[in-house]
C-alpha positions in Angstrom: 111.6 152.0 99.6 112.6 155.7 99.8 111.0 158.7 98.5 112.2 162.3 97.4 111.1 165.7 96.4 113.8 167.6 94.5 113.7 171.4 94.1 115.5 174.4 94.2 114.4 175.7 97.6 117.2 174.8 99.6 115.1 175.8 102.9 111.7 173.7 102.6 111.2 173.2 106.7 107.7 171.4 105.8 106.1 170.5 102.8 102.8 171.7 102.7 100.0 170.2 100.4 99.5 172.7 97.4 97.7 172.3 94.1 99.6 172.3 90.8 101.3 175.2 89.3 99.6 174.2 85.9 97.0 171.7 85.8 96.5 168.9 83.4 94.4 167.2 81.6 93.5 164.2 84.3 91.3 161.2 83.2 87.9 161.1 85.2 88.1 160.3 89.0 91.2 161.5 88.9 90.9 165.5 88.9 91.9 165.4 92.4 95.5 165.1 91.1 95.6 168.5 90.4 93.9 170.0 94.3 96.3 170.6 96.9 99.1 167.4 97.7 103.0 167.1 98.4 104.7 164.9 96.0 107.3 162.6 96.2 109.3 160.4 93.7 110.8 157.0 94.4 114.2 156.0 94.4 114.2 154.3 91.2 112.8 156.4 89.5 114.5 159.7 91.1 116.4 160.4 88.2 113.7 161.8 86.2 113.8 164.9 88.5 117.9 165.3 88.7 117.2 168.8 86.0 116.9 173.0 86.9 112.9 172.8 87.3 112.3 174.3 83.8 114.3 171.9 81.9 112.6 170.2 79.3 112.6 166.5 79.0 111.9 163.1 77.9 112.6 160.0 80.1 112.5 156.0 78.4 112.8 153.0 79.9 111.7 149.4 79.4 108.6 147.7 80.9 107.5 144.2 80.8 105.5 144.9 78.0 108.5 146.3 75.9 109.1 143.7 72.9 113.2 143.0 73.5 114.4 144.7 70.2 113.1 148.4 71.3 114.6 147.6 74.5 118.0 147.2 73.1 117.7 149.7 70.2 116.9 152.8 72.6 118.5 151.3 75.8 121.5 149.4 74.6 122.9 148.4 78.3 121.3 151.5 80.6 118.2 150.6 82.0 116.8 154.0 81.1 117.7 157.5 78.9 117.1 161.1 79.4 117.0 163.4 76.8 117.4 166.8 76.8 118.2 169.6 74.7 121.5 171.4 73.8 120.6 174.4 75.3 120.2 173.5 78.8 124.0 172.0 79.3 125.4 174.8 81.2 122.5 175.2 83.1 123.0 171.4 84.1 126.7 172.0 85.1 126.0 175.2 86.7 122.9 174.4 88.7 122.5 172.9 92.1 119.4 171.3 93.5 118.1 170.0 96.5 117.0 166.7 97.3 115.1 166.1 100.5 114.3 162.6 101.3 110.5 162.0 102.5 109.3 159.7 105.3 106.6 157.0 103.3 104.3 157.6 106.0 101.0 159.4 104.7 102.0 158.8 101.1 99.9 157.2 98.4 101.2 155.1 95.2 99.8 156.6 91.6 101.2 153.9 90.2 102.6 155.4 87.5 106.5 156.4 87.0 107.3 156.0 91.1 105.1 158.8 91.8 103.4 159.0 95.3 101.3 161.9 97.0 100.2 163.0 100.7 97.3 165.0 101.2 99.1 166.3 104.6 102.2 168.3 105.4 105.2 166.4 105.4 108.4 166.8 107.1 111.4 166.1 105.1 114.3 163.4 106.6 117.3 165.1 105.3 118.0 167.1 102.8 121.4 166.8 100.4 122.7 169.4 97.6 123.7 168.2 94.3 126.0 170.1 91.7 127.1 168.6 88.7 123.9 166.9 87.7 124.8 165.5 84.8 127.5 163.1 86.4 124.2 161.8 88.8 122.6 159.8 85.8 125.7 156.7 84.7 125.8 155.9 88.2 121.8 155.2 88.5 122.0 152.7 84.9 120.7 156.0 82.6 122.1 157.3 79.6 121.9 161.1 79.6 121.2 162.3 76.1 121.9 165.2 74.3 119.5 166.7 71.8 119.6 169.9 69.5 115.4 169.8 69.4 113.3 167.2 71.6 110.5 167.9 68.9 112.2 165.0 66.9 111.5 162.5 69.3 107.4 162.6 69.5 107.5 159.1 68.0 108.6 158.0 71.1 104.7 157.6 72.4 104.3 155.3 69.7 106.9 152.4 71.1 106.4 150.1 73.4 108.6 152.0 75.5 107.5 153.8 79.2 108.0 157.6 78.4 107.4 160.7 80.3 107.8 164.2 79.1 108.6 166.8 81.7 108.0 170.2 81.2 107.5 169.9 77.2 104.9 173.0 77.2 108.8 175.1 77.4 109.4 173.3 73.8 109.6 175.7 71.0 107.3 174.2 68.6 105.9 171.1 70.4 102.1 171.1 69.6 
């Protein structure tokens, strides 16, 4: 297994444990997730972070609970979909990020969408640019959709679907 942290930065020497830029809602026990950790994202699920930072999104894919004929109707072949909207295209042509890979010492499972978290500083492996992000998803089995509003897709939650929405407080009109 190999993990990753993708940002912007391209000079991140050491990743130092930091809370949260906005907290969230965590169930109890679980508060901690918003206190001071470095985060890391696994390989398979890497392409959930392959976006500017600000870029809204929703990610899909199957699970084992996922009754066959949602599978196919919002998968087809890919084994996952990203959606995002219109107005972020030339962003995702334009913009470069940086993904360092992570060594898996010191990092705990969540258990939820490949992400893990250290409580310690971490020292990246290597670190690789990537332009041109929205050629990175066909080669990782996902889709890449384009949307003129996200806001249509809400119903999403209620499939049997695994979905994520990153960044969806930018969303004109979500709540």
């Amino acid at each position: 297994m190999r993990l990753f942290h993708f940002s912007d930065d391209p000079d991140i020497a050491v990743f130092e444990p930091r809370p949260v830029r906005m907290p969230s809602m965590r169930p109890t026990g679980r508060e901690w997730l918003n206190g001071p950790l470095v985060w890391a994202i696994d390989g398979e699920h890497d392409f959930m972070y392959l976006f500017p930072r600000d870029c809204t999104r929703i990610l899909i894919w199957a699970t084992a609970e996922t009754p066959e004929i949602e599978r196919r109707q919002w998968l087809g072949d890919f084994r996952a979909a990203a959606y995002v909207e219109r107005h972020w295209l030339e962003e995702l042509r334009e913009a470069t990020i940086h993904c360092y890979e992570l060594p898996t010492d010191g990092f705990e499972d969540l258990g939820d969408a490949g992400m893990w978290v250290a409580h310690g500083r971490i020292v990246p492996i290597e670190r690789t640019a990537i332009a041109r992000l929205g050629g990175e998803f066909a080669p990782r089995g996902v889709e890449l959709r384009v949307v003129d509003s996200l806001r249509p897709l809400k119903s999403l939650w209620d499939t049997g679907l695994h979905v994520s929405g990153i960044r969806l407080r930018n969303v004109r009109d979500w709540e």
